[in-house]
C-alpha angles and dihedrals in degrees: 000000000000119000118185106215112186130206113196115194134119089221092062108354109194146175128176128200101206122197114188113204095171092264104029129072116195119195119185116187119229115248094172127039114161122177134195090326113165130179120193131195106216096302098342111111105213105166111025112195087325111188127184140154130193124186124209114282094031133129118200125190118205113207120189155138117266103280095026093130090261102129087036097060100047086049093054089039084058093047095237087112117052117214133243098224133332118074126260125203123184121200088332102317126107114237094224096061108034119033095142100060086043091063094055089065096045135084111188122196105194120177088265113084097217083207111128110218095212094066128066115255082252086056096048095055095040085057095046094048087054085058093051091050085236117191111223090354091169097077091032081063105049084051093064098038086058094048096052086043096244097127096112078047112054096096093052125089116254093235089065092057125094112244096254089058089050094050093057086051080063095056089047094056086049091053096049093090093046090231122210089218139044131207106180114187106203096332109172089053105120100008123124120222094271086055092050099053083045083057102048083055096054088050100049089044102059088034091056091048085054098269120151128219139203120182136174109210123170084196088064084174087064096058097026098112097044091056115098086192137347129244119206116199123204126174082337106310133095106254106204119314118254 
């Protein structure tokens, strides 16, 4: 038997999942509740009375046409997109008080790079890092450059990488803050398979220290394991999940 019991407050915002085997009792807090949020383009209505929820330790995957709402929705989940009307609450905090906190526990992976071709790899997350206000970012990147397998990289310029390399320069900046929460637009695009089997551990490990992850994939067979649920978007709703 599994009953869902939410707690809506900004104070101590909570939702447990609750499975009952007879003798355990498992509770998983909510980092994500989003509820009949909606973002329009002029008159084009992108996300409709969207509501979604997702709990620590959970992976979703979001399925969808080309214009779905897909990209839209991980934008205004990362705040980077504010929303028209509904109210949004990451990991306890209101969006519209506290962007800025939100941010810290959120790595975000859009469609653009955000790798300048001109600096090292070294150079672009120590950059990064600089913009994240980063403490000892030194040995945080190093850790990163060692888990997306870019060590024996880090002293060339990013323009004289394959994609797949630069991608993976991509999954490093988002790692650098060590986010609580993931949001991967199309992250396996552009990745080889050594890339992709870097990403699904990225994946498992934030999702075994309670993390919680949302991506958007068009190759729904390549992510397929990782994903707890799937989420399918049309005209900017979730149709049921499957």
């Amino acid at each position: 038997m599994c009953n869902l019991h939410c707690y809506n407050t900004l104070k101590d915002l909570h939702c447990c999942i609750t499975i009952d085997f007879g003798f355990y009792i498992m509770d998983r807090p909510t980092t994500i509740s989003a509820c009949g949020i909606s973002k329009s383009f002029g008159k084009q209505r992108v996300l409709v009375d969207l509501s979604l929820s997702a709990t620590s330790g959970e992976c979703i995957q979001l399925l969808g046409d080309n214009g779905s709402g897909k990209t839209t929705l991980l934008r205004a989940l990362s705040t980077l997109l504010s929303i028209d009307t509904g109210s949004l609450i990451i990991d306890g905090i209101d969006s519209r008080q506290n962007k800025k906190s939100i941010r810290g526990k959120i790595g975000f992976l859009g469609h653009q790079s955000l790798v300048y071709s001109q600096l090292t790899v070294l150079e672009n997350l120590s950059f990064s890092s600089m913009l994240f206000q980063i403490l000892d970012f030194h040995a945080r990147i190093q850790q990163v450059l060692d888990f997306v397998g870019l060590a024996i990289y880090k002293d060339r310029r990013a323009g004289m990488l394959s994609h797949g390399l630069r991608k993976r320069i991509s999954l490093a900046r988002v790692l650098l803050q060590n986010p609580k929460i993931l949001l991967l637009d199309e992250p396996e695009t552009g990745l080889d398979s050594q890339g992709i089997s870097i990403l699904k551990e990225l994946i498992n490990t934030n999702r075994a220290k309670g993390g919680t992850i949302v991506m958007t994939t068009h190759n729904p067979e390549s992510t397929r394991s990782l994903a707890d649920r799937t989420l399918v978007l049309v005209g900017g709703k979730t149709a049921p999940s499957l």
